[in-house]
C-alpha positions as CSV (number, residue, x, y, z in Angstrom):
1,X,-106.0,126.0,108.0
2,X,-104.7,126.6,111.8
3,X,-106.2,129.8,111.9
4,X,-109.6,129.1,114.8
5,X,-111.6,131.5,112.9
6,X,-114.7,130.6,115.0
7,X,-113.4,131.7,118.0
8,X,-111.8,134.9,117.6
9,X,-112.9,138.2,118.6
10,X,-113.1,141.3,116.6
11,X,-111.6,144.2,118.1
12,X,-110.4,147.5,116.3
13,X,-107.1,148.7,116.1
14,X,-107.6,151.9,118.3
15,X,-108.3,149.3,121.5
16,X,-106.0,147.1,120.9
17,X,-103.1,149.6,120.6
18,X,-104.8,151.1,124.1
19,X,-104.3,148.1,125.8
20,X,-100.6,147.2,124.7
21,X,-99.4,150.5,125.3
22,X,-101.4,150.0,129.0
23,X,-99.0,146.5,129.4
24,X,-101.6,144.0,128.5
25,X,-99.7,140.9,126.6
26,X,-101.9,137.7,127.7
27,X,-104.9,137.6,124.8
28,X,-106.8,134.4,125.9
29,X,-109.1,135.0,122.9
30,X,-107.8,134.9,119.9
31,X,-108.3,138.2,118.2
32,X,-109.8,139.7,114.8
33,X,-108.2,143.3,114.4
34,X,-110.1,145.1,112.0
35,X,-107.4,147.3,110.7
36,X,-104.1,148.5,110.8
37,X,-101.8,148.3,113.7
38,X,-99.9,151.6,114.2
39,X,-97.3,151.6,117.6
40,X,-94.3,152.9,115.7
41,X,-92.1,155.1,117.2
42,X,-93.1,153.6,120.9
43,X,-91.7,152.1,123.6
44,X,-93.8,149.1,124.5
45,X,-93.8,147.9,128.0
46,X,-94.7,144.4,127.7
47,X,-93.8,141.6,125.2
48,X,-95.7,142.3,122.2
49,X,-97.5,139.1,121.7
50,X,-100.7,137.5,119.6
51,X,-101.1,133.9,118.9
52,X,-103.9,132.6,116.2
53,X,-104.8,136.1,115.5
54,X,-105.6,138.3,112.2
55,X,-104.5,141.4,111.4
56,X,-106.9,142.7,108.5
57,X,-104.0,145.7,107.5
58,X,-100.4,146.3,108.7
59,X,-98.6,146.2,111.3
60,X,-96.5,149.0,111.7
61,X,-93.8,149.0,114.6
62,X,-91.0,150.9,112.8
63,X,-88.8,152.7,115.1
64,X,-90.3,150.8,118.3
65,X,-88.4,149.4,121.7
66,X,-89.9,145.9,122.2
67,X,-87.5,144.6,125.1
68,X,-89.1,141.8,125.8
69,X,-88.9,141.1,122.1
70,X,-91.6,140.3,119.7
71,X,-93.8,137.2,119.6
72,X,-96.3,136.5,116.7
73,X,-97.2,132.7,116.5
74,X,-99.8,131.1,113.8
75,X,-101.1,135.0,112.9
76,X,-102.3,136.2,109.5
77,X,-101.2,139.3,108.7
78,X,-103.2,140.8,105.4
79,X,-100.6,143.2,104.2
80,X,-97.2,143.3,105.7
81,X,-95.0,144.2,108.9
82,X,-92.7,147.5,109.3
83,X,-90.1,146.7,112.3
84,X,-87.5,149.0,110.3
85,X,-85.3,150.6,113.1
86,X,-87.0,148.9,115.7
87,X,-85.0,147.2,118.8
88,X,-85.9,144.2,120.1
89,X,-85.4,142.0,122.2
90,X,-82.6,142.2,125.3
91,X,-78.9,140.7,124.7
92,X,-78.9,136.9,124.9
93,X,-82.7,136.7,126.0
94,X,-86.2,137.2,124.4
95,X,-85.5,136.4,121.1
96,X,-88.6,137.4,118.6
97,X,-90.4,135.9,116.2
98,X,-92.9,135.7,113.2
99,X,-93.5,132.3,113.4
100,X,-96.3,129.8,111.8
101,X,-97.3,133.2,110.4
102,X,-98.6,134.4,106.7
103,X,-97.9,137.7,105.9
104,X,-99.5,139.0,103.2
105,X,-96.9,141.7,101.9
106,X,-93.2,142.9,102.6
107,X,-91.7,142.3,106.2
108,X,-88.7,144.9,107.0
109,X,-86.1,144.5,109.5
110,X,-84.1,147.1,108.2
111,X,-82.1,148.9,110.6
112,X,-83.2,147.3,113.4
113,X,-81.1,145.7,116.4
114,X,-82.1,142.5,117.1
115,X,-80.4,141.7,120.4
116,X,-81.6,137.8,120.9
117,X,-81.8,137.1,117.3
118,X,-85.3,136.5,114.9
119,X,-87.1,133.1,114.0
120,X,-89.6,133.0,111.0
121,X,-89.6,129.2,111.2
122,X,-93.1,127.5,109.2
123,X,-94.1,131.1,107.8
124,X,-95.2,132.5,104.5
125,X,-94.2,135.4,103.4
126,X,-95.8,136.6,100.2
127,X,-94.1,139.8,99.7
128,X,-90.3,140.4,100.6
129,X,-88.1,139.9,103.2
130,X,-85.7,142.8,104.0
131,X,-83.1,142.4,106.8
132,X,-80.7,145.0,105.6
133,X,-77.8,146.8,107.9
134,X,-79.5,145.2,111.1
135,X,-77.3,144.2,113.6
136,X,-78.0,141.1,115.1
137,X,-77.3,139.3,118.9
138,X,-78.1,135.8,117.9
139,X,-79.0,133.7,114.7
140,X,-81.5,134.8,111.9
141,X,-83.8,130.9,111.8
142,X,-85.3,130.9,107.9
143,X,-85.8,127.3,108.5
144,X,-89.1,126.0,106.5
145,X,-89.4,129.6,105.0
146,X,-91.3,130.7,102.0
147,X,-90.7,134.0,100.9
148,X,-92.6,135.0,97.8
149,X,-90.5,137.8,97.0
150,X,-86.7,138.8,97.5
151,X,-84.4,138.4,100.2
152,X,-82.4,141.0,101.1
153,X,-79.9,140.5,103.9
154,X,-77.2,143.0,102.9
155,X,-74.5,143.9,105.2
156,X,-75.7,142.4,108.9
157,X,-73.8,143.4,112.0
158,X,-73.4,140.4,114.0
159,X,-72.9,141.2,117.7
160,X,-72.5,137.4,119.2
161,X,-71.6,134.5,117.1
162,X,-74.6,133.6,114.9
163,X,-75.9,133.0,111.7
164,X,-78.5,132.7,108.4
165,X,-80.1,129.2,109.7
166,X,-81.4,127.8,106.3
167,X,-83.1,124.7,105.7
168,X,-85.7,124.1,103.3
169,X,-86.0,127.7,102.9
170,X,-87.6,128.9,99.5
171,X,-87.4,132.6,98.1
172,X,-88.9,132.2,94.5
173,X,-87.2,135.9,94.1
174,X,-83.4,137.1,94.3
175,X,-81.2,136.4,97.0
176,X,-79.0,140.2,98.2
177,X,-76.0,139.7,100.4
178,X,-74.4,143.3,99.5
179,X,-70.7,143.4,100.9
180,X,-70.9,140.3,102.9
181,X,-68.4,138.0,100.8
182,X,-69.1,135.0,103.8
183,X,-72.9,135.5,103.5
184,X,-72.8,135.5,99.7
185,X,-71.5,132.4,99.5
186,X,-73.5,130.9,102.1
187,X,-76.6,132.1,100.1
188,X,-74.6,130.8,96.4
189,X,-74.2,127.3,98.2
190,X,-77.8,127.1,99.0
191,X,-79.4,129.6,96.0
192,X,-76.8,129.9,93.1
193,X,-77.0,132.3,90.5
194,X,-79.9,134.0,92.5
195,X,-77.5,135.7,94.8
196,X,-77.1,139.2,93.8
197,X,-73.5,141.0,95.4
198,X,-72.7,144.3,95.0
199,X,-69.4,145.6,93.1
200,X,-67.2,145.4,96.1
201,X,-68.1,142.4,97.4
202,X,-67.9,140.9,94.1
203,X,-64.5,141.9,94.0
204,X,-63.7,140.7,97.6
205,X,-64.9,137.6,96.9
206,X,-62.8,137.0,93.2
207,X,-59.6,138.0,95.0
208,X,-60.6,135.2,98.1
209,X,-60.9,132.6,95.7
210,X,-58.2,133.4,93.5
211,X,-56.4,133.8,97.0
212,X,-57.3,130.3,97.8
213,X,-56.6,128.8,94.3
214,X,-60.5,128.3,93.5
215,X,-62.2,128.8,90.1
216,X,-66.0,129.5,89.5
């Protein structure tokens, strides 16, 4: 395991949120927080990073400004990540990530902006992964993914030319593209009859390959 339990130190979630909010980002030691991590709704003004780290509870930055993105690298989270509504990142710079991570529950981008793009290449996440109506600067990396629940990526807003990166990427649940008819069969290529589409999309897409002179 990668995690250096020996050496972290335990500190609660109270101080730690003190000290981002106060503009620290460079933890030297890794850290042990003892609970749930609660900075929704604020504007952070440093990167918001932790490197071979626990979280023993959430972390919940819903509704947050993180312009200098997000940066979580070899950190256990016990139960999962709220980033729904959340902007982060700046155009074309500080791309975020969850990366050589376990998350223990549900990670949600929902609504959020992601201005660089998001990389959650070499993690594990046991719960789902929800991505819907985000709008997105840069490519979306699932390489070497597991995700032990659903993906849900329905109806992205892509701002710059990007893309779902997927390569040996696992979701042992169902695969939801909503209206995208390009995305759903990006997903079918790669996940077949996992993909879930809704009605109008499906429809979309039967009239594109009937347009094209393709058959199922």
């Amino acid at each position: 395991m990668w995690l250096k339990r020996s050496k972290q130190r335990e500190i609660s979630p109270e101080e730690f949120q003190s000290k981002v909010l106060g503009g620290k980002d460079d933890w030297r030691t890794p850290l042990v927080i003892t609970g749930d991590v609660t900075l929704s709704g604020m504007k952070l003004p440093r990167r918001f990073s932790l490197s071979d780290s626990t979280i023993k509870g959430h972390l919940f930055l819903a509704n947050s400004a993180l312009e200098d993105g997000l940066n979580l690298f070899r950190v256990q989270i016990e139960k999962g990540v709220d980033l729904s509504g959340a902007e982060l990142g700046r155009p074309n710079i500080f791309a975020s990530r969850i990366q050589n991570c376990i998350v223990g529950e549900d990670v949600i981008l929902a609504n959020s902006t992601l201005f660089a793009g998001f990389d959650f290449e070499e993690s594990k996440i046991l719960g789902n992964l929800q991505i819907d109506y985000a709008t997105v600067g840069g490519g979306i990396g699932l390489e070497n993914l597991l995700i032990g629940g659903n993906l849900s990526c329905a109806d992205l807003t892509w701002k710059e030319e990007g893309e779902l990166y997927l390569q040996n990427t696992i979701v042992e649940g169902d695969c939801y593209a909503g209206e995208d008819v390009e995305l759903a069969m990006q997903l079918f290529l790669y996940f077949g009859k996992r993909v879930r589409i809704s009605s109008a999309g499906a429809r979309r897409m039967a009239a594109s390959l009937q347009g094209k002179g393709s058959v199922l």
